[in-house]
C-alpha positions in Angstrom: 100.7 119.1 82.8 98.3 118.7 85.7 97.3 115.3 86.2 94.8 114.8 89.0 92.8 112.0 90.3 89.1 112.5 91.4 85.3 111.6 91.7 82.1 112.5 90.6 80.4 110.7 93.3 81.7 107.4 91.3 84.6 105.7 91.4 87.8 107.6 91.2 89.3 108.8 87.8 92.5 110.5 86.3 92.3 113.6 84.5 94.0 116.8 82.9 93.4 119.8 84.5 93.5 122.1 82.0 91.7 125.9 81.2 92.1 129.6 82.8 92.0 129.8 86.8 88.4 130.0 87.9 87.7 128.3 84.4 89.0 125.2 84.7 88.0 121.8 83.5 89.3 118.1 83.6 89.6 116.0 80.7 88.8 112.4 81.6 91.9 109.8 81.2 91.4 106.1 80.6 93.6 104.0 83.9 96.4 105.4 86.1 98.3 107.4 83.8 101.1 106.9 85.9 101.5 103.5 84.5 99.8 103.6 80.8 100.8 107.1 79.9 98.4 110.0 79.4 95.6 108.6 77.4 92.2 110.5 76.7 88.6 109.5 77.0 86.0 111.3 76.1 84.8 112.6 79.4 85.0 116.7 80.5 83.7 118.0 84.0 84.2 121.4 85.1 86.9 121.7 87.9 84.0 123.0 90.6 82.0 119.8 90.1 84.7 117.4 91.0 86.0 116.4 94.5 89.4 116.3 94.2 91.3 113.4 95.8 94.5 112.5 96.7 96.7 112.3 93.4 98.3 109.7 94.2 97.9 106.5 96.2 101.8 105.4 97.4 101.9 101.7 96.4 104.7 101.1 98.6 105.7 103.9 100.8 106.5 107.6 101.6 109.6 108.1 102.6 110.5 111.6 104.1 113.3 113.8 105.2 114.2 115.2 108.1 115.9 118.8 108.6 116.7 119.4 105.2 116.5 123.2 105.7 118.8 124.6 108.2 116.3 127.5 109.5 113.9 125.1 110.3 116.3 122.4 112.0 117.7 125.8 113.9 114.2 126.6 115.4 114.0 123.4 116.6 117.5 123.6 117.9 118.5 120.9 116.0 121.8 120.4 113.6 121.7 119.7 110.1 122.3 116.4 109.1 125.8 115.5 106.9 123.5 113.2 104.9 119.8 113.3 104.4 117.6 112.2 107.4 115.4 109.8 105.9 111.9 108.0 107.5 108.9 106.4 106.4 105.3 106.9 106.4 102.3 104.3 105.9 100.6 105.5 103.2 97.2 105.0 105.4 98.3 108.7 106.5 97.7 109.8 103.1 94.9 111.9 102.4 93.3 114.6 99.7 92.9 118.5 99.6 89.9 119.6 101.8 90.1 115.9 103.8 90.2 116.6 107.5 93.0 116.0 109.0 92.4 113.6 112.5 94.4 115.6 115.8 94.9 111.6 117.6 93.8 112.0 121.3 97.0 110.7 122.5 98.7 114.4 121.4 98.7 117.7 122.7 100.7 119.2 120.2 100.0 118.7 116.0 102.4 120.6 113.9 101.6 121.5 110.2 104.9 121.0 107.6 104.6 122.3 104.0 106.8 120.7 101.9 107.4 119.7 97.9 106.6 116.2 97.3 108.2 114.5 94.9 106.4 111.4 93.1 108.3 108.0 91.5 107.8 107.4 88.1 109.4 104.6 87.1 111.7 101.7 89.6 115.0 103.3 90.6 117.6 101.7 92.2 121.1 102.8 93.0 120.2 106.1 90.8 122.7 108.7 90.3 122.7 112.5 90.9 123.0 113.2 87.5 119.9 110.5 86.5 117.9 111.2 89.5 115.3 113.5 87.9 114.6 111.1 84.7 112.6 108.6 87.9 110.4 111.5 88.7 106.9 111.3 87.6 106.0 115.0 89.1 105.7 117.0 91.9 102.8 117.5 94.2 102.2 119.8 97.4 102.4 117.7 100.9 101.8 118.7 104.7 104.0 116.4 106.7 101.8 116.2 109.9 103.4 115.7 113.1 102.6 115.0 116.7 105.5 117.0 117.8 105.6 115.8 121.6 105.1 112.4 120.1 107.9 113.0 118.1 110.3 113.7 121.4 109.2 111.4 123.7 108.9 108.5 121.2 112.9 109.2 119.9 111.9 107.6 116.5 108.9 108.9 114.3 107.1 106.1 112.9 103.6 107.0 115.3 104.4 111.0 115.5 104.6 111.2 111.6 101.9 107.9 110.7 98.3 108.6 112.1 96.0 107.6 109.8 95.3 111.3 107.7 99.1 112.7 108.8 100.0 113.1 105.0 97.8 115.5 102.9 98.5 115.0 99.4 97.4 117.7 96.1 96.0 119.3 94.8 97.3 117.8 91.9 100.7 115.9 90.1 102.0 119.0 88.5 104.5 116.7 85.7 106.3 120.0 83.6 108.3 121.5 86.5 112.1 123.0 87.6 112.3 122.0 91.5 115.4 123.7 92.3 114.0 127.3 93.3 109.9 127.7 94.2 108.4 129.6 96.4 106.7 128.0 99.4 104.2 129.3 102.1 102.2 128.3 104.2 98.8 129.4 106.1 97.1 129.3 108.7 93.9 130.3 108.8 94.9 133.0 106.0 97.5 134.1 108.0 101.5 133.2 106.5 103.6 131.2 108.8 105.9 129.8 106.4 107.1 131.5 103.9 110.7 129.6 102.2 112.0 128.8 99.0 113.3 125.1 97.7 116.7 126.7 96.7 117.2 127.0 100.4 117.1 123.0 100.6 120.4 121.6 102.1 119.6 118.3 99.6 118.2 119.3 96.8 115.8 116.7 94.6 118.2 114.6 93.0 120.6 114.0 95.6 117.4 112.9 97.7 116.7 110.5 95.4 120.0 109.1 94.7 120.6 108.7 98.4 116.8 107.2 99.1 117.3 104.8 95.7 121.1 103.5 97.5 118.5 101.8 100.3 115.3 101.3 98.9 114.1 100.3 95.6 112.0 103.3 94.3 108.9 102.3 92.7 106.1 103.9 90.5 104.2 106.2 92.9 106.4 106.3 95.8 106.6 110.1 96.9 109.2 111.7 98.5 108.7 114.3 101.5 111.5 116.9 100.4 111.3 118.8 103.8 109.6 121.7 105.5 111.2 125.1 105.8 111.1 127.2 109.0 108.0 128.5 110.4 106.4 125.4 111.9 104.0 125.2 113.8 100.8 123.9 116.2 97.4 123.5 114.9 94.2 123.7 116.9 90.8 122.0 116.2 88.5 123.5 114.0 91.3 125.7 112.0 92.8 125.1 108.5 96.2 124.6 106.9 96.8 126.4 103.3 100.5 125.1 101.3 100.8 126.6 98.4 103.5 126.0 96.0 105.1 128.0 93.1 104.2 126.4 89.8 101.8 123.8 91.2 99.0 125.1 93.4 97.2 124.9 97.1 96.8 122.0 99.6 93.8 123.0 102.3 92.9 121.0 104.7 90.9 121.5 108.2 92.0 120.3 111.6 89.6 118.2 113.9 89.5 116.2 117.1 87.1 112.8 116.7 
């Protein structure tokens, strides 16, 4: 089931995506389904008359992972972690497909990161492997933004990884899905720069949220960055960044300077 949340110029609603690609509609939902359940109203809009939004608004945080593919942590020329690498984001950096994403002036260098996003459905804490996927709500497509020189000069990643619009979220909460092997690539500007595959994870989705849950109590709409393949890369103003993701769909968003 696709759940997204969006506007018709009003205040934002939950809905079902539902219908053939190109044909698609939303079927209204009454609340945050995330915390009554999937209830219908009587409401339909066709897919192209919506603005879709960010699907989900973290209530308490965004915790993401750090080199949890080893091609990517090689280009970088940095090892893999024995244990995931685990930070957090504000959830001011989250934004929506088609938001632009803000290039701060105090960096020269803005990398996009496709990654699988995992989203919280219920509080977990102290989880096990084997329960792990029981907390999830669904998975969503991210692009874990990063001021990469930020990121080396700073030696922790709370600003390089925080800006305010650093964490596109969507299109959609995709809530009917196997994690363990999609396909994911990345564009830019049409062309593929990433182009990996979730089996290649060194942590796969339940041991990330077993090890997140044995520090921080999960709660109902945390997400969970699951980590970026190799491929990364810089952005320049005025281009765009396309993640799509087996079994859920594409994240766009444009780059500009303000």
């Amino acid at each position: 089931m696709r759940i997204a949340r969006y506007t018709t110029g009003e205040d934002p609603a939950y809905g079902v995506i539902d219908g053939e690609p190109g044909d698609e509609v939303v079927r209204g939902l009454r609340g945050d389904p995330l915390y009554i359940g999937v209830v219908p109203d009587d409401t339909t809009v066709a897919l192209e008359e919506v603005r879709l939004l960010a699907p989900v608004i973290p209530r308490s945080k965004v915790i993401g992972i750090g080199r949890n593919y080893a091609d990517h942590a090689a280009e970088l020329a940095n090892v893999v972690p024995a244990e995931p690498m685990m930070f957090l984001i504000p959830n001011t950096a989250v934004v929506g497909p088609g938001d632009p994403v803000v290039m701060p002036r105090q960096s020269r260098q803005v990398d996009y990161e496709g990654e699988l996003a995992v989203v919280i459905g219920k509080i977990a804490k102290d989880v096990r492997v084997q329960d792990a996927l029981d907390c999830v709500w669904g998975y969503t497509v991210a692009n874990d933004v990063t001021a990469r020189d930020l990121q080396k000069s700073d030696g922790q990643w709370a600003r390089a990884k925080g800006f305010d619009s650093f964490c596109p979220l969507g299109p959609w909460v995709e809530t009917e899905l196997d994690p363990s092997d999609l396909r994911l690539v990345t564009r830019l500007d049409g062309k593929v720069v990433q182009d990996g595959r979730t089996a290649d994870m060194v942590h796969d989705v339940a041991a990330l949220i077993a090890y997140a849950s044995a520090a921080f109590t999960l709660l109902p709409g945390d997400v969970i960055l699951t980590g970026t393949p190799a491929g990364v890369g810089p952005v320049s103003a005025g281009q765009r960044v396309s993640i799509e993701i087996e079994g859920i769909g594409a994240l766009d968003n444009p780059f500009v300077r303000r």
